[in-house]
TIVO-2410 file (N, C-alpha, C; in nm, 3 decimals):
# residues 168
REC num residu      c1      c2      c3 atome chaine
REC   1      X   6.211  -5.078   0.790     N      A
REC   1      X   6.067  -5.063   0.795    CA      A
REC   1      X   6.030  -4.918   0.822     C      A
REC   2      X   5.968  -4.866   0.788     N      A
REC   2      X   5.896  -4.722   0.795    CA      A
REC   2      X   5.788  -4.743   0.884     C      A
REC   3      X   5.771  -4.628   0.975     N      A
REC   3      X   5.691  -4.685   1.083    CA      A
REC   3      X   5.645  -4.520   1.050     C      A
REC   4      X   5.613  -4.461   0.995     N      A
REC   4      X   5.577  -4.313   0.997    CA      A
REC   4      X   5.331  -4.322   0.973     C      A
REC   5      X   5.312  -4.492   0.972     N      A
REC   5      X   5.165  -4.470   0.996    CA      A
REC   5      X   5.149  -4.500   1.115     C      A
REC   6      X   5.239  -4.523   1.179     N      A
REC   6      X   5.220  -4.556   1.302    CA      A
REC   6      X   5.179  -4.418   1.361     C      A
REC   7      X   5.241  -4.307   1.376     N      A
REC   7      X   5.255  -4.186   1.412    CA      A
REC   7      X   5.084  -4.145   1.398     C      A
REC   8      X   5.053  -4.054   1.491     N      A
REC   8      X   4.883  -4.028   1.452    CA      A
REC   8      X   4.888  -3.886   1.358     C      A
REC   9      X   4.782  -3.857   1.280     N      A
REC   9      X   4.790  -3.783   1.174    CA      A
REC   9      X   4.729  -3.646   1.274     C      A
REC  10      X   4.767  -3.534   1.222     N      A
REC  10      X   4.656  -3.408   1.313    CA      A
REC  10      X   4.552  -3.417   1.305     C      A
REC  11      X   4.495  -3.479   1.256     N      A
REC  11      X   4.316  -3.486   1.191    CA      A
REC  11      X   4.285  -3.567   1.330     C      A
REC  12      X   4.386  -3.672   1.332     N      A
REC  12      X   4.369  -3.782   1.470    CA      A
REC  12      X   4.338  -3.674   1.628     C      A
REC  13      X   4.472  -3.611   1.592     N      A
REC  13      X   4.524  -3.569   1.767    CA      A
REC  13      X   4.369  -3.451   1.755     C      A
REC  14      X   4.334  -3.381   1.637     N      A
REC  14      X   4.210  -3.263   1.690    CA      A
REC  14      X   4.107  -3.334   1.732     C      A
REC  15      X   4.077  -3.469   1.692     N      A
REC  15      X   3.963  -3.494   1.700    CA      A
REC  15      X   3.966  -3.598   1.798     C      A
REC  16      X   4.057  -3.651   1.885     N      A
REC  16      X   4.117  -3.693   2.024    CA      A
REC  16      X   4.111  -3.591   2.122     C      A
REC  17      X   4.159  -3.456   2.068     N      A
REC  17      X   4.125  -3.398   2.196    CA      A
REC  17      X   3.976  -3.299   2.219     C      A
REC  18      X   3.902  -3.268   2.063     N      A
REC  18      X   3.789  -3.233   2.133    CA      A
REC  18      X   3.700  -3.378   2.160     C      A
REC  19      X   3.719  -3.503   2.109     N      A
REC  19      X   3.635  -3.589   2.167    CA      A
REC  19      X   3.689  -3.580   2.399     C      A
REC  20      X   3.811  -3.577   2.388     N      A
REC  20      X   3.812  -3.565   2.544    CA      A
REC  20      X   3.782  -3.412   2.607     C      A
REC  21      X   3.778  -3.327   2.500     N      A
REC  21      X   3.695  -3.184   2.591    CA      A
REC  21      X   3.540  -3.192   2.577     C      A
REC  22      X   3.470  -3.259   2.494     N      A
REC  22      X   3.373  -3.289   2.491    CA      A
REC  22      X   3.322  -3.375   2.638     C      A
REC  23      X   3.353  -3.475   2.640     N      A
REC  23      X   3.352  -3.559   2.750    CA      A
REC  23      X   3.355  -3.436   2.837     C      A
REC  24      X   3.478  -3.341   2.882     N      A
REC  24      X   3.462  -3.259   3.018    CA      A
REC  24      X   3.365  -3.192   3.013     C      A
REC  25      X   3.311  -3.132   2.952     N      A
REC  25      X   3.186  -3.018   2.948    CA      A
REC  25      X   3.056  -3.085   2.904     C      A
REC  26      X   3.064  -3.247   2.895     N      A
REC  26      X   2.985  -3.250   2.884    CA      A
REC  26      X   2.833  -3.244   2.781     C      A
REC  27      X   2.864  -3.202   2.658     N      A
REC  27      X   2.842  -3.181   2.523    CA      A
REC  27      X   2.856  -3.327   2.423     C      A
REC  28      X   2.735  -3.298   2.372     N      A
REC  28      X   2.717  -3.465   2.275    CA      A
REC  28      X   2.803  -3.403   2.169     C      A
REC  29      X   2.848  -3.523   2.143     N      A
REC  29      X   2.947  -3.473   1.961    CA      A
REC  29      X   2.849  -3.466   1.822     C      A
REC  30      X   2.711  -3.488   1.891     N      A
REC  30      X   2.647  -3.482   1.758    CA      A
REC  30      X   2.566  -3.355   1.792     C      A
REC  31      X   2.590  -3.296   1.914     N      A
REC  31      X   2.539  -3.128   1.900    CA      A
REC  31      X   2.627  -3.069   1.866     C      A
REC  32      X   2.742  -3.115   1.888     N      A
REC  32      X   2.873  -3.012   1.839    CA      A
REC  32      X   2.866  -3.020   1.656     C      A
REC  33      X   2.864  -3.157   1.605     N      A
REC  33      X   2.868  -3.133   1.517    CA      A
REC  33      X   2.742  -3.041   1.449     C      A
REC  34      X   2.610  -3.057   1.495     N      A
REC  34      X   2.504  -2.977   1.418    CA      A
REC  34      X   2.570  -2.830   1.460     C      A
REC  35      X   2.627  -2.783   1.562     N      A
REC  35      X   2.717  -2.619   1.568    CA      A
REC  35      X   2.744  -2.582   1.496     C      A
REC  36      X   2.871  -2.666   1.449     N      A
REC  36      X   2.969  -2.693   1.358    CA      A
REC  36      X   2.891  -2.648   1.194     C      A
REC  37      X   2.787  -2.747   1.149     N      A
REC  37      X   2.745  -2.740   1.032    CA      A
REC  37      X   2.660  -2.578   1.018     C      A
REC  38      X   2.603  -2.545   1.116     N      A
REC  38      X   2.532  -2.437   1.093    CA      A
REC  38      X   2.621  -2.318   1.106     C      A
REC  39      X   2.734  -2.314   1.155     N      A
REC  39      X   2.822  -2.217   1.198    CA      A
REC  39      X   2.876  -2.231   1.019     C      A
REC  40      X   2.936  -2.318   0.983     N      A
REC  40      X   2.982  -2.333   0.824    CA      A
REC  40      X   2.881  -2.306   0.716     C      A
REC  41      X   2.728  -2.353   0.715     N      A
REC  41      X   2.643  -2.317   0.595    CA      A
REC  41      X   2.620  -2.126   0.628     C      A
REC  42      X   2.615  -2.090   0.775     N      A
REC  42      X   2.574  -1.986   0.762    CA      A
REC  42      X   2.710  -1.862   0.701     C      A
REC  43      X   2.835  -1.927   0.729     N      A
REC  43      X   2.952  -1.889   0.625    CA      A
REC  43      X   2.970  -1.862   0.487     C      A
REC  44      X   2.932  -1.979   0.465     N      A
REC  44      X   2.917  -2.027   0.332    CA      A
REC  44      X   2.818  -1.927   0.231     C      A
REC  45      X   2.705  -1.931   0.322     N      A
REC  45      X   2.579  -1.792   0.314    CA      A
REC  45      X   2.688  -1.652   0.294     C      A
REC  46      X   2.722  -1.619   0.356     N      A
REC  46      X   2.764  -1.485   0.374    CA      A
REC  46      X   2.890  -1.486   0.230     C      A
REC  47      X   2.963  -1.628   0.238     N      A
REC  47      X   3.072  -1.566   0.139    CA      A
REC  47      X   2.974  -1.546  -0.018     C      A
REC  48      X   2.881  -1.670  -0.047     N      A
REC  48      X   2.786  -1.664  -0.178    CA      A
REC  48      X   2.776  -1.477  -0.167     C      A
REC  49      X   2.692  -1.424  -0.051     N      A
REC  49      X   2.667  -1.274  -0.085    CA      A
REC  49      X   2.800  -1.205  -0.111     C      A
REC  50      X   2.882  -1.200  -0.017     N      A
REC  50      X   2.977  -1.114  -0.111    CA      A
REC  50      X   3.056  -1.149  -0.264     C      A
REC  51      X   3.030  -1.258  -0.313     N      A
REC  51      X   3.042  -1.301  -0.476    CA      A
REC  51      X   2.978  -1.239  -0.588     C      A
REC  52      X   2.948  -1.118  -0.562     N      A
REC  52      X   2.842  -1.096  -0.667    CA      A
REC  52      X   2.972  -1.029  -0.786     C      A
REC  53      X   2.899  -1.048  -0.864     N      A
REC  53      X   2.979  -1.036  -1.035    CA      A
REC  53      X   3.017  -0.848  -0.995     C      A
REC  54      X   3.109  -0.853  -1.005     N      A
REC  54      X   3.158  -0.706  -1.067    CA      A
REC  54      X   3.115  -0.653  -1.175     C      A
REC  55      X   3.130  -0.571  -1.311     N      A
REC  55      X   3.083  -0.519  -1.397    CA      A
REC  55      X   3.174  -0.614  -1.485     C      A
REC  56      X   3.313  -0.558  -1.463     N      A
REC  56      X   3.415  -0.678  -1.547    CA      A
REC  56      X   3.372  -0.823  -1.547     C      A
REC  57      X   3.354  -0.825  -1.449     N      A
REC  57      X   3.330  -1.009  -1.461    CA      A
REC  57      X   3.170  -1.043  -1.510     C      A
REC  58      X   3.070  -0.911  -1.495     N      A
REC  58      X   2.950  -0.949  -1.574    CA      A
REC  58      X   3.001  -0.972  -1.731     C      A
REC  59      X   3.098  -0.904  -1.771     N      A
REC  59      X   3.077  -0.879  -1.934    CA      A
REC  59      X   3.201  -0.980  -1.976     C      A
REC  60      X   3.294  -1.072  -1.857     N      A
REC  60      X   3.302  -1.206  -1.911    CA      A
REC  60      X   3.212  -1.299  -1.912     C      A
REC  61      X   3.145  -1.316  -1.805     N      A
REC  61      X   3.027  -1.386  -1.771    CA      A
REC  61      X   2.947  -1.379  -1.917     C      A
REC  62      X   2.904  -1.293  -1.998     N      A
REC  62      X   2.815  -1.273  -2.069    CA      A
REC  62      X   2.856  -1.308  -2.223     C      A
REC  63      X   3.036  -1.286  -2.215     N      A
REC  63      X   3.098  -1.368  -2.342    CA      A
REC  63      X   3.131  -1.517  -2.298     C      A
REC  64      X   3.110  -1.571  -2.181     N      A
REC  64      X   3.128  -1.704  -2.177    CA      A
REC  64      X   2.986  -1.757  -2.232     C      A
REC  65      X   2.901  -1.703  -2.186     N      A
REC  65      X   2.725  -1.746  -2.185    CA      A
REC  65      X   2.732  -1.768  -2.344     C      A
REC  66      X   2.756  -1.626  -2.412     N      A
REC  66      X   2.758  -1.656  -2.569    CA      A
REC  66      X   2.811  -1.786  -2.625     C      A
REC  67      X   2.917  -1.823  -2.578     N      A
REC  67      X   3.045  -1.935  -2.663    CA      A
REC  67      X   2.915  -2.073  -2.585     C      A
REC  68      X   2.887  -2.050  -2.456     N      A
REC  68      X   2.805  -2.176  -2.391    CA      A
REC  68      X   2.680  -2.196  -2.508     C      A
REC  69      X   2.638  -2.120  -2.507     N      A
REC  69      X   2.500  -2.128  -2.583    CA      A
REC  69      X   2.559  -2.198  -2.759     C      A
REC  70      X   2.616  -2.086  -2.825     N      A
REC  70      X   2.669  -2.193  -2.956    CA      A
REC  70      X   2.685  -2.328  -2.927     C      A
REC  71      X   2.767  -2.319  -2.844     N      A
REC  71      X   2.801  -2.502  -2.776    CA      A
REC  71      X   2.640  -2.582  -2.751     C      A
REC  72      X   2.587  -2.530  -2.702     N      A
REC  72      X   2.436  -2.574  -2.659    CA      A
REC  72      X   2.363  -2.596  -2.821     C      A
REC  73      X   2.335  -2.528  -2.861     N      A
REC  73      X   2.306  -2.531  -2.998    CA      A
REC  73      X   2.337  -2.624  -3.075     C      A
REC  74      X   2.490  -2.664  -3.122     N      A
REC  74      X   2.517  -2.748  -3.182    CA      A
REC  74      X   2.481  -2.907  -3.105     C      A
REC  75      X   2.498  -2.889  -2.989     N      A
REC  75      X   2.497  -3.034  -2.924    CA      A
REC  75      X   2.336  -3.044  -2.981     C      A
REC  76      X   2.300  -3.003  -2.924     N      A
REC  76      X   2.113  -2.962  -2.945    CA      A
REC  76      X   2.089  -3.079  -3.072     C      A
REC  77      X   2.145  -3.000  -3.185     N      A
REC  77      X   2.146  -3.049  -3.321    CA      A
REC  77      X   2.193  -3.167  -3.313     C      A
REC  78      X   2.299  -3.157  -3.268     N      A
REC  78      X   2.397  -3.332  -3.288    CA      A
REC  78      X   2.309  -3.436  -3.228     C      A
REC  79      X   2.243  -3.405  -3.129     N      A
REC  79      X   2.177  -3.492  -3.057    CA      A
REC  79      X   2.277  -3.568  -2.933     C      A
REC  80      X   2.380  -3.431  -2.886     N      A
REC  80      X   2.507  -3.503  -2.782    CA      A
REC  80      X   2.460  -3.400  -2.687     C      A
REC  81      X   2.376  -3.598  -2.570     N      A
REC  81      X   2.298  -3.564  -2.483    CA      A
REC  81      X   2.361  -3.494  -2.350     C      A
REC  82      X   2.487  -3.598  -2.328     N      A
REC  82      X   2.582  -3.547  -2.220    CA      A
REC  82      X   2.622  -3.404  -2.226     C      A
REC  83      X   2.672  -3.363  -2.367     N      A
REC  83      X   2.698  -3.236  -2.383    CA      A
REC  83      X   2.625  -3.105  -2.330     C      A
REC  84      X   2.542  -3.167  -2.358     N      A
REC  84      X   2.401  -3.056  -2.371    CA      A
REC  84      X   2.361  -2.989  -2.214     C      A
REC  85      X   2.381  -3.181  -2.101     N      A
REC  85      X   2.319  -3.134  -2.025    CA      A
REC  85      X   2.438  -3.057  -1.953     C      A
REC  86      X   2.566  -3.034  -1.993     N      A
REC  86      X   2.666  -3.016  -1.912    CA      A
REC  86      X   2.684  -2.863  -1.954     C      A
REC  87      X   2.607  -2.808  -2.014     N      A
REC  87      X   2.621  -2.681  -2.125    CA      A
REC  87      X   2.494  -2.646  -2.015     C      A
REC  88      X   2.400  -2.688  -2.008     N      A
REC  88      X   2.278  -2.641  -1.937    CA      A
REC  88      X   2.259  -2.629  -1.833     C      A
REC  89      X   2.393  -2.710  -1.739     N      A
REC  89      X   2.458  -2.656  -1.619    CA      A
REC  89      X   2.511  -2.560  -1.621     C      A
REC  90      X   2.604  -2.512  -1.719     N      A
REC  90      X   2.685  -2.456  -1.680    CA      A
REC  90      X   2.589  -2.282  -1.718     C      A
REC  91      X   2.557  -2.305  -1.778     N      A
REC  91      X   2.419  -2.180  -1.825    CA      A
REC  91      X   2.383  -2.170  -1.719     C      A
REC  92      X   2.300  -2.260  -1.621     N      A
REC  92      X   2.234  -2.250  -1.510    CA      A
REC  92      X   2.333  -2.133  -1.403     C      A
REC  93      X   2.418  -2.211  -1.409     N      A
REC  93      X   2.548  -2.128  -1.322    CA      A
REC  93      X   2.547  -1.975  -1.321     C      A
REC  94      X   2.585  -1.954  -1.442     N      A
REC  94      X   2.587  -1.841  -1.547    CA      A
REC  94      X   2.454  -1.739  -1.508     C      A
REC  95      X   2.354  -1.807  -1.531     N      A
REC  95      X   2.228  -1.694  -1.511    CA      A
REC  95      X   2.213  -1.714  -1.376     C      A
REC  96      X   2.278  -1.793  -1.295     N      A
REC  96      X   2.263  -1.739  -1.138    CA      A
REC  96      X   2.287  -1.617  -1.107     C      A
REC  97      X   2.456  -1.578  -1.165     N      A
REC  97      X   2.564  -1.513  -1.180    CA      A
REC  97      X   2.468  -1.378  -1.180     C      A
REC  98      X   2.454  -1.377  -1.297     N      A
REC  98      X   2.419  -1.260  -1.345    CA      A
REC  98      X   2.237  -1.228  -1.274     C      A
REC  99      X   2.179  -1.328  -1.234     N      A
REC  99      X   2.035  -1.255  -1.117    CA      A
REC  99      X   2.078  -1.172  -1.020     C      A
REC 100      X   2.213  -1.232  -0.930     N      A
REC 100      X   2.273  -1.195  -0.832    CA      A
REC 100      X   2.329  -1.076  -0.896     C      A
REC 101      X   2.362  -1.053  -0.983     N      A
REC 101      X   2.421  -0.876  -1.054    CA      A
REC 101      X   2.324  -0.797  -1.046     C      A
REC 102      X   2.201  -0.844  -1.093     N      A
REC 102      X   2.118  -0.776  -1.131    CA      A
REC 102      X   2.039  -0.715  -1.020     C      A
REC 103      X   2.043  -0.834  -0.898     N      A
REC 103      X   1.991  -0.774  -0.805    CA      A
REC 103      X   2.082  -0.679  -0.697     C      A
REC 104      X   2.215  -0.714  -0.722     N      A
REC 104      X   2.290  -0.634  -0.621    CA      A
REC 104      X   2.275  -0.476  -0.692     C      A
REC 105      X   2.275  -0.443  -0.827     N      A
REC 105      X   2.266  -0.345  -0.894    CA      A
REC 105      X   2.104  -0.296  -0.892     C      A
REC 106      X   2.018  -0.292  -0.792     N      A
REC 106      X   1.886  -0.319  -0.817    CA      A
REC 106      X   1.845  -0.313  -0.923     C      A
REC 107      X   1.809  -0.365  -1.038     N      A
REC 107      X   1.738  -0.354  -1.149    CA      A
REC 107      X   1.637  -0.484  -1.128     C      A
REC 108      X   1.572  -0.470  -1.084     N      A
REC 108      X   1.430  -0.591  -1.048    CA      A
REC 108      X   1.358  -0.631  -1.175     C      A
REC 109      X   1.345  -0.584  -1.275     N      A
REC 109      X   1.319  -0.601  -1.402    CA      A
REC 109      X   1.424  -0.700  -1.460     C      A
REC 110      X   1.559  -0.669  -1.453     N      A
REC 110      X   1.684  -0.773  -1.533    CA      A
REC 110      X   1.699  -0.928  -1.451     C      A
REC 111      X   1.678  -0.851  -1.330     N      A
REC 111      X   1.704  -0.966  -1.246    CA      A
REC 111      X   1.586  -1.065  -1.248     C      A
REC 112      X   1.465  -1.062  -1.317     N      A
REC 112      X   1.373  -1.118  -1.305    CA      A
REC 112      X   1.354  -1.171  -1.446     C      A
REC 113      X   1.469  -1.137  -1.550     N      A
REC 113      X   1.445  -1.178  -1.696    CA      A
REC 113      X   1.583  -1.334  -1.638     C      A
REC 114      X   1.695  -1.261  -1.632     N      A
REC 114      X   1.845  -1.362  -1.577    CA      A
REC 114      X   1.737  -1.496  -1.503     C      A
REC 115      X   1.619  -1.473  -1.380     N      A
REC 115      X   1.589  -1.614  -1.337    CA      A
REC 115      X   1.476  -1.700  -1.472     C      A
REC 116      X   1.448  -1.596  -1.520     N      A
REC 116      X   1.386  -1.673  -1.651    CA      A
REC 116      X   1.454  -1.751  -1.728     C      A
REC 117      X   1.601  -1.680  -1.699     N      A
REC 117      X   1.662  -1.776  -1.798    CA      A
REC 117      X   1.747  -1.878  -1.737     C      A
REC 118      X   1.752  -1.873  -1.602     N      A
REC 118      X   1.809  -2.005  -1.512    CA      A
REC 118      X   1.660  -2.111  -1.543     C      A
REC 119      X   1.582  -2.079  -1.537     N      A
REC 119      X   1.450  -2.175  -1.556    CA      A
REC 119      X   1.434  -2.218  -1.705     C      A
REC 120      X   1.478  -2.176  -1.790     N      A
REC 120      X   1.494  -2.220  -1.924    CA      A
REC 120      X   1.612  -2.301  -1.947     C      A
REC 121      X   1.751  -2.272  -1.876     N      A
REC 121      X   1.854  -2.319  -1.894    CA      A
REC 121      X   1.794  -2.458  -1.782     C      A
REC 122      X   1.740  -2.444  -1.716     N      A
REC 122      X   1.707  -2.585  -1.643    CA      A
REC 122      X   1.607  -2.681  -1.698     C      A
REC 123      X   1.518  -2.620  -1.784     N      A
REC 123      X   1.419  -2.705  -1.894    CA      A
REC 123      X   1.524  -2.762  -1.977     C      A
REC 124      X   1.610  -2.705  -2.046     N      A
REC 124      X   1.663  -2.769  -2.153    CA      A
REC 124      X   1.767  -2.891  -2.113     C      A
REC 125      X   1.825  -2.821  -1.966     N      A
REC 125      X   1.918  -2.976  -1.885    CA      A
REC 125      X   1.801  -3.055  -1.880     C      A
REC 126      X   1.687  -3.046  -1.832     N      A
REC 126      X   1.630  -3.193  -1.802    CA      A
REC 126      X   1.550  -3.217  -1.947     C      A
REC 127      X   1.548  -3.154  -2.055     N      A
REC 127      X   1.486  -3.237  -2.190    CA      A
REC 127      X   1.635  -3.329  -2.218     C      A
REC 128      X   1.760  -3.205  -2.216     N      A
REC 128      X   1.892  -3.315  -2.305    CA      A
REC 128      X   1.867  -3.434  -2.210     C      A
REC 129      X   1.859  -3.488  -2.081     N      A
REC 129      X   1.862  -3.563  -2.000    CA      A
REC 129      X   1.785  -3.679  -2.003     C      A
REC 130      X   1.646  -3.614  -2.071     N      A
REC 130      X   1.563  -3.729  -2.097    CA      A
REC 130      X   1.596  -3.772  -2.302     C      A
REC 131      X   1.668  -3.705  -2.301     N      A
REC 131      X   1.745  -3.742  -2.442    CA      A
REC 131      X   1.584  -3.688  -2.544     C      A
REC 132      X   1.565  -3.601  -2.543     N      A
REC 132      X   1.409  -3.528  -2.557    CA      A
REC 132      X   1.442  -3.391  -2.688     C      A
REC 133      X   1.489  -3.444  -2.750     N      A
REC 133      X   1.528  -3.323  -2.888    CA      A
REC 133      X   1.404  -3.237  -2.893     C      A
REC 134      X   1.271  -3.225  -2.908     N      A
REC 134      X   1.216  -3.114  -2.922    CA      A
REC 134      X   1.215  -3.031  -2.775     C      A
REC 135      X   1.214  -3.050  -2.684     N      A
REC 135      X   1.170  -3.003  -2.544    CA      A
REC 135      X   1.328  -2.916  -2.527     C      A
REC 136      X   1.435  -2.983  -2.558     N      A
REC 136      X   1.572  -2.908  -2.567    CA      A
REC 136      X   1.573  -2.770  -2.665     C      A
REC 137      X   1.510  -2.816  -2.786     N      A
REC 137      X   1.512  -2.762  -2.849    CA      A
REC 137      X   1.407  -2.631  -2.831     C      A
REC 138      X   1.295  -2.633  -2.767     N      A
REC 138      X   1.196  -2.534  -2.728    CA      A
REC 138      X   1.295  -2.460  -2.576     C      A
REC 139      X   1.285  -2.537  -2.513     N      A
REC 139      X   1.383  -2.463  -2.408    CA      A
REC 139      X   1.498  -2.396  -2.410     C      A
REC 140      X   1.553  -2.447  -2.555     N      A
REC 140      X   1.642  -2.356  -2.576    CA      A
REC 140      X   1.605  -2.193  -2.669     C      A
REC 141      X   1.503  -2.226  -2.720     N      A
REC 141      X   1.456  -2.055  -2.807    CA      A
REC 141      X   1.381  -1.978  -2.682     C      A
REC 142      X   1.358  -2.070  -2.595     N      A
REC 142      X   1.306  -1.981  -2.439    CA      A
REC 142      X   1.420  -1.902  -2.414     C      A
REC 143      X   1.519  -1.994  -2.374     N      A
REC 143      X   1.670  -1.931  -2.327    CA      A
REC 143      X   1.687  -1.825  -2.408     C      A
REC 144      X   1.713  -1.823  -2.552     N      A
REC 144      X   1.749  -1.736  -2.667    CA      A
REC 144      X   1.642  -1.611  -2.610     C      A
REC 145      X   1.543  -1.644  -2.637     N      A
REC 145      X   1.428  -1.518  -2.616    CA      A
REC 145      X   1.494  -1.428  -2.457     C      A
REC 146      X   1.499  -1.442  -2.356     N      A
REC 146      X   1.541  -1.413  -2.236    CA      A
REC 146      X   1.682  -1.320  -2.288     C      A
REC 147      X   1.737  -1.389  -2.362     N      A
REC 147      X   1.849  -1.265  -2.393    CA      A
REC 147      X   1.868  -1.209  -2.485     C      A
REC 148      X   1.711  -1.205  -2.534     N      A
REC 148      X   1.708  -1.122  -2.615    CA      A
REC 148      X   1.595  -0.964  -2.593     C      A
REC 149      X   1.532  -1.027  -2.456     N      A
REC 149      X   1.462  -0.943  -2.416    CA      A
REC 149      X   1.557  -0.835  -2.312     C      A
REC 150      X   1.656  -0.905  -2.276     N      A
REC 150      X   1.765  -0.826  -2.180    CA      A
REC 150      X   1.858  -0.735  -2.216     C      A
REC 151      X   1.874  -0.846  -2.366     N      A
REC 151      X   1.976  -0.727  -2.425    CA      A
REC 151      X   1.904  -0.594  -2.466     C      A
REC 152      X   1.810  -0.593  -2.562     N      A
REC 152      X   1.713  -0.487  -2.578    CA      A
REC 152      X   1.699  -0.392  -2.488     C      A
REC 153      X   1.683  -0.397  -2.371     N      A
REC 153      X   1.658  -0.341  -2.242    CA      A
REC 153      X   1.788  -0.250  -2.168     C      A
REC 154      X   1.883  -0.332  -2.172     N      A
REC 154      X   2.013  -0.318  -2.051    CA      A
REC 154      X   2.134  -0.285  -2.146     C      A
REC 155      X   2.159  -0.317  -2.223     N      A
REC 155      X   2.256  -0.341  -2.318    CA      A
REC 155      X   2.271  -0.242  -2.423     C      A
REC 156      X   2.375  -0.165  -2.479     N      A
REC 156      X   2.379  -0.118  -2.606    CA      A
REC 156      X   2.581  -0.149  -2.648     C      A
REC 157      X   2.569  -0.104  -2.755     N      A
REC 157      X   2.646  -0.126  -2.844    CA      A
REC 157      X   2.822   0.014  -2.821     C      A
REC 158      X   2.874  -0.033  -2.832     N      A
REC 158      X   3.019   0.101  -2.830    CA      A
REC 158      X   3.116   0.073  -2.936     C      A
REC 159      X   3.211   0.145  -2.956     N      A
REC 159      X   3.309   0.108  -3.060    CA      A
REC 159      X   3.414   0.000  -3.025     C      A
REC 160      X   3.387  -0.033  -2.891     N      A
REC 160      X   3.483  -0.139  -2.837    CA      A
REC 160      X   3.358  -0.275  -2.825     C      A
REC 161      X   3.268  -0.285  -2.823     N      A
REC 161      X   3.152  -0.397  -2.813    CA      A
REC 161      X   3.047  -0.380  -2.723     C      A
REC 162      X   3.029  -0.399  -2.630     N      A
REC 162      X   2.863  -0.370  -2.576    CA      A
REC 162      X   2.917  -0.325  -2.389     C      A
REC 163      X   2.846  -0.237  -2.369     N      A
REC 163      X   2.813  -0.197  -2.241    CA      A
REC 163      X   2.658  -0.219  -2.147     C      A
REC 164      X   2.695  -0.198  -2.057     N      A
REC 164      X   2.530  -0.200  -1.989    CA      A
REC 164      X   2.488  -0.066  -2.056     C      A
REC 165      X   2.388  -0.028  -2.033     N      A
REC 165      X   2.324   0.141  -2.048    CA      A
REC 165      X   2.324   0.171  -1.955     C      A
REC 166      X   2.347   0.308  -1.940     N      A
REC 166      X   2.367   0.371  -1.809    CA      A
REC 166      X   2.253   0.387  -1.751     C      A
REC 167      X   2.166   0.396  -1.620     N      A
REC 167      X   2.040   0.399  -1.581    CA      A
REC 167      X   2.003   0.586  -1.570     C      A
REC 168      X   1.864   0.583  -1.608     N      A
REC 168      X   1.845   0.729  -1.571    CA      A
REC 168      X   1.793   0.773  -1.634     C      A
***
């Protein structure tokens, strides 16, 4: 017979012994835990800020967005609702990405086109959702427009493919 559940797991013995240091000092376990949670979201806070996109990872970020959007497009057309809305997440993601670039790089202008287009990429998740072909379909030439007003702006062309423009 294997008797190895018998044995208590560490998850057991930590939470055995702050439930009995709790008891000594006196402390409810449901203030410890609200500690606990605010001590972790306000973590959590701090690691989101230091995530911000590098330059390299903007200009994958910006060839993933491309391949997302074709993908978006065709589903669009096909009328493949799941697809669509999972494309319009992941867009959503994407133009988070890049607000947070825009604003760590101050450009308050880009960064204010990128949430236009988290708000477009979020119209078109909730049209595919309501299975809503024109509303997808308008939300998506919103989206299109947004990067097309950015690229114009931020963006030019090199012999290797596109750079930001330099500011100045």
């Amino acid at each position: 017979l294997e008797t190895d559940w018998l044995l208590p797991t560490p998850a057991a013995i930590v939470t055995l012994s702050l439930t009995r240091i709790l008891r000594r000092i006196g402390m409810n376990a449901r203030l410890l835990i609200a500690i606990i949670s605010i001590v972790a979201l306000v973590g959590l806070g701090a690691k989101a800020l230091q995530e911000t996109l590098t330059e390299e990872e903007f200009d994958e970020t910006m060839k993933e967005v491309g391949l997302t959007l074709g993908d978006a497009e065709g589903h669009i057309g096909a009328r493949y609702w799941p697809e669509t809305v999972e494309d319009g997440r992941r867009l959503q993601s994407m133009f988070q990405q890049v607000e947070a670039f825009w604003k760590a790089q101050e450009v308050g202008e880009a960064a204010a086109i990128a949430a236009d287009a988290v708000a477009a990429a979020r119209a078109m998740t909730a049209a595919a959702g309501g299975n809503n072909h024109d509303d997808a379909q308008s939300a998506f030439g919103d989206l299109r427009s947004t990067c097309a007003t950015c690229h114009r702006s931020y963006r030019e062309q090199t012999d290797d493919g596109y750079r930001i423009k330099p500011r100045g």
